[in-house]
N, C-alpha and C positions, 0 to 999 in steps of 0.2 A: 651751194645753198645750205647744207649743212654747219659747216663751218659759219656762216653768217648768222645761221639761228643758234647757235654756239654762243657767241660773242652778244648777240642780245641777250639770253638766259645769263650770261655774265655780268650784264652792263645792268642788268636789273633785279641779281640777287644780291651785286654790291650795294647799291641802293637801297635794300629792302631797310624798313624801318621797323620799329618795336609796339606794341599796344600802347609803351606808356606814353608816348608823346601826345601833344594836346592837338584838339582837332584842327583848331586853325593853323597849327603847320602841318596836318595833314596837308590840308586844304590850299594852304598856298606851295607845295613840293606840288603835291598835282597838279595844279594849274600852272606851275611854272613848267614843267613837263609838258603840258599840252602847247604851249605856247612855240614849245623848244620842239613841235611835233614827235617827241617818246613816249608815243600812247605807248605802249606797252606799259614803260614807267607809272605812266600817270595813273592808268589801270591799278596797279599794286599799291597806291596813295589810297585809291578813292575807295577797294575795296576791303582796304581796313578800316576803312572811316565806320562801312557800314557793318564790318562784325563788330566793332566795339559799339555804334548805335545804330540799329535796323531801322530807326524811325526817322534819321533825314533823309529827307525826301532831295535836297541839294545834290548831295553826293549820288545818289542814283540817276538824279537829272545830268551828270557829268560823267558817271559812267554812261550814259543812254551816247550822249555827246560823241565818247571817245569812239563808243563802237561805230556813230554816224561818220567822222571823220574817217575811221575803216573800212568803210564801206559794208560793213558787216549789219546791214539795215532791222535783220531778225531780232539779235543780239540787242541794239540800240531802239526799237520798239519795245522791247520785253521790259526796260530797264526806264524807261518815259513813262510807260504805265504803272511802273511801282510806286515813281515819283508822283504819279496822280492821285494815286490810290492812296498816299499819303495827305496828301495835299488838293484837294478838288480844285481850287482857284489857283495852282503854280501857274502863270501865264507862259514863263519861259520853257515850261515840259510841255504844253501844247503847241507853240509856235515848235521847238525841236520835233517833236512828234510828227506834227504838219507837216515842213519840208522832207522830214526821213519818207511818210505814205507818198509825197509827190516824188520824192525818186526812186520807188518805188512801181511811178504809175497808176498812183492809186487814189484817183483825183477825188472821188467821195471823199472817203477820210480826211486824204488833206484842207480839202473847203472844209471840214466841219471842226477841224482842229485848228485851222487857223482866225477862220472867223468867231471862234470861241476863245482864244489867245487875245483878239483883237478885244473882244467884247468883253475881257477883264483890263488890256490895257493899251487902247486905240494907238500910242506912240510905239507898240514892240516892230522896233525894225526889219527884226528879221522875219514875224510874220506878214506886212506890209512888201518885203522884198520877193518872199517865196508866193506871196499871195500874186502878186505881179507876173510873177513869173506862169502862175498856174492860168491866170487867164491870158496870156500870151501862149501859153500852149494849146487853147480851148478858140486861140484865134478870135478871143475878146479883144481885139488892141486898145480900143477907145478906153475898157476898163481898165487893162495894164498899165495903160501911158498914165490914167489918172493914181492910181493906187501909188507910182512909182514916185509922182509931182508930188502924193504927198509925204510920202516917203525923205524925199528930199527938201521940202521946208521946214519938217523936223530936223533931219540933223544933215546940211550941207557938205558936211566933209565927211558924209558917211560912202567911201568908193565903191564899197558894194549897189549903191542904188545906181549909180550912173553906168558898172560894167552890165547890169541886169537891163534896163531901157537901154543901152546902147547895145546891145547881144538885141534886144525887140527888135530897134531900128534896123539893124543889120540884116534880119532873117527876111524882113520885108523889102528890102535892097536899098531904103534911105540912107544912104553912107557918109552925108555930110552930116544927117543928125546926128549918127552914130559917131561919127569924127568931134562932133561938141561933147556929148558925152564923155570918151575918152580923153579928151584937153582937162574936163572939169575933174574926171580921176586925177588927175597928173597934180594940178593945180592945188588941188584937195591937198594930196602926201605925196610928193615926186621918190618918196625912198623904196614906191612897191613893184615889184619886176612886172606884175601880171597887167599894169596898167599901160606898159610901154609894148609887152607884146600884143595886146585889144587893140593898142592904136595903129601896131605896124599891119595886121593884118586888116584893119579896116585901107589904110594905104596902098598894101595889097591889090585887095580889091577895086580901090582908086586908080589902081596903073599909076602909083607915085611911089616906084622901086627904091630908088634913090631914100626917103622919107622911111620908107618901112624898113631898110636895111639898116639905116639909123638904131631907128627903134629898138629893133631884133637886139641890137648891138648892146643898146644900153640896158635892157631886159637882162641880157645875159650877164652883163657887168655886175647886176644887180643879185641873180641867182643865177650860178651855172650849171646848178644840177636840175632845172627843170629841161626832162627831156621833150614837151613839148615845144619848147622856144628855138630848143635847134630843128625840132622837125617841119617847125612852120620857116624858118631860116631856109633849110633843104628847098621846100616848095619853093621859097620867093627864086632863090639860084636858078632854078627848073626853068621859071617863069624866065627870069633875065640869060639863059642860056649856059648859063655855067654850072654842066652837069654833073664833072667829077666833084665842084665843091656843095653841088646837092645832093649825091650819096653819100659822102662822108657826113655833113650832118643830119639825115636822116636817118643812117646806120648808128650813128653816134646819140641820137635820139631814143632809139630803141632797144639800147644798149640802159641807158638810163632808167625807160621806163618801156618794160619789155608786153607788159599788157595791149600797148596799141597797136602790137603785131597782127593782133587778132584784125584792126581798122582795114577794114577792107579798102576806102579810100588814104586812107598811107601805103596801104602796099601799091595801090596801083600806081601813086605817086612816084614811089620808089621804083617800078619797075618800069615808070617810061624812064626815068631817067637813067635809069642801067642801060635802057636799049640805045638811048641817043649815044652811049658811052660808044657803041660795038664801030 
């Protein structure tokens, strides 16, 4: 671990940049960093932006971002609010805002910061996504499903709106909706891994192993460092009986992404199929 945070403190004093450069290549080095997921990097862009001008409110909206991608939600609230406090009408630091309080659990705030995102600019996607989302948690469906429809006659190839209604359909056990859904991800942009593994695990759940092993397959082709895709991989094996090659990619899963150790339903995953091993 040390040695890794080593080579980031490297990867990102190389980097570092000077006061004189002009904002807008600040601006576009951090976001190109974001895109390229080195928040760290992007951090060190955005937070020269604001010693050389305390008063864009942009650059604190993207550091609020970077720490919301972090999951570091404290961090990323403290840094939305500065942007507001610059800017009372930012739509996009209160939609950001909104979904940081809903993952948080913190469903006041996020209604109040979403529906005020909306109420500066009725088309922000991703208040309209996260708002969906909050009344699907709240076990509004009828609201969800509409908020989502509209969601999606703004912008049809936006795939975030179809994995969000199709994650609804799912949780309520509709699996063919949720299977349209996913088609229309794919459809949308066939180049995103997350939309082939929604689909294999809606198949999954289908009892259409064959179809989701596909999927799995081409998810992974697509990214093979998301250690979710082999741990959902592991399950489908489990499922179709082939247990040594579901501990290997479930061990090989959490190897990647070691936080889901903690998942009480992966482990138990993992330790029936250790046992079918004996």
């Amino acid at each position: 671990m040390r040695k890794l945070l080593l080579l980031v403190l490297i990867f990102v004093s190389a980097v570092s940049v000077s006061f004189s450069q002009p904002l807008d290549t600040l601006y576009k080095k951090g976001n190109d960093a974001i895109r390229s997921n080195n928040f760290e990097t992007a951090l060190s862009y955005f937070n020269i932006i604001v010693k050389k001008n305390p008063g864009e409110s942009s650059a604190y909206n993207s550091i609020g971002f970077i720490y919301l991608m972090m999951k570091n939600y404290d961090n990323a609230i403290e840094n939305f609010n500065k942007a507001i406090d610059l800017d009372s009408n930012y739509e996009r630091a209160y939609s950001n805002r909104g979904t940081t309080y809903l993952l948080k659990n913190d469903v006041e705030n996020a209604y109040k910061d979403l529906n005020k995102a909306l109420s500066i600019e009725p088309k922000d996607l991703i208040a309209l996504n996260s708002l969906g989302t909050l009344y699907g948690y709240l076990s509004k469906v009828n609201e969800a499903i509409e908020i989502f429809n509209r969601a999606e006659e703004i912008d049809p190839m936006a795939v975030d709106t179809y994995w969000n209604r199709g994650a609804l359909y799912m949780n309520l056990d509709k699996y063919e909706e949720a299977l349209v859904d996913a088609n229309k991800a794919i459809n949308a942009n066939p180049s995103i891994a997350k939309s082939y593994y929604f689909r294999g695990t809606i198949y999954k759940y289908l009892k259409k192993y064959n179809e989701a092993m596909e999927d799995y397959k081409k998810a992974l082709d697509l990214d093979s460092s998301d250690g979710e895709i082999y741990i959902r991989r592991g399950i489908l094996y489990l499922a179709m009986g082939e247990y040594k090659l579901a501990v290997d990619d479930m061990e090989y899963g959490l190897k990647l992404k070691p936080e889901l150790k903690e998942d009480k339903t992966v482990s138990d995953y993992l330790k029936e199929a250790k046992g079918k091993l004996k």
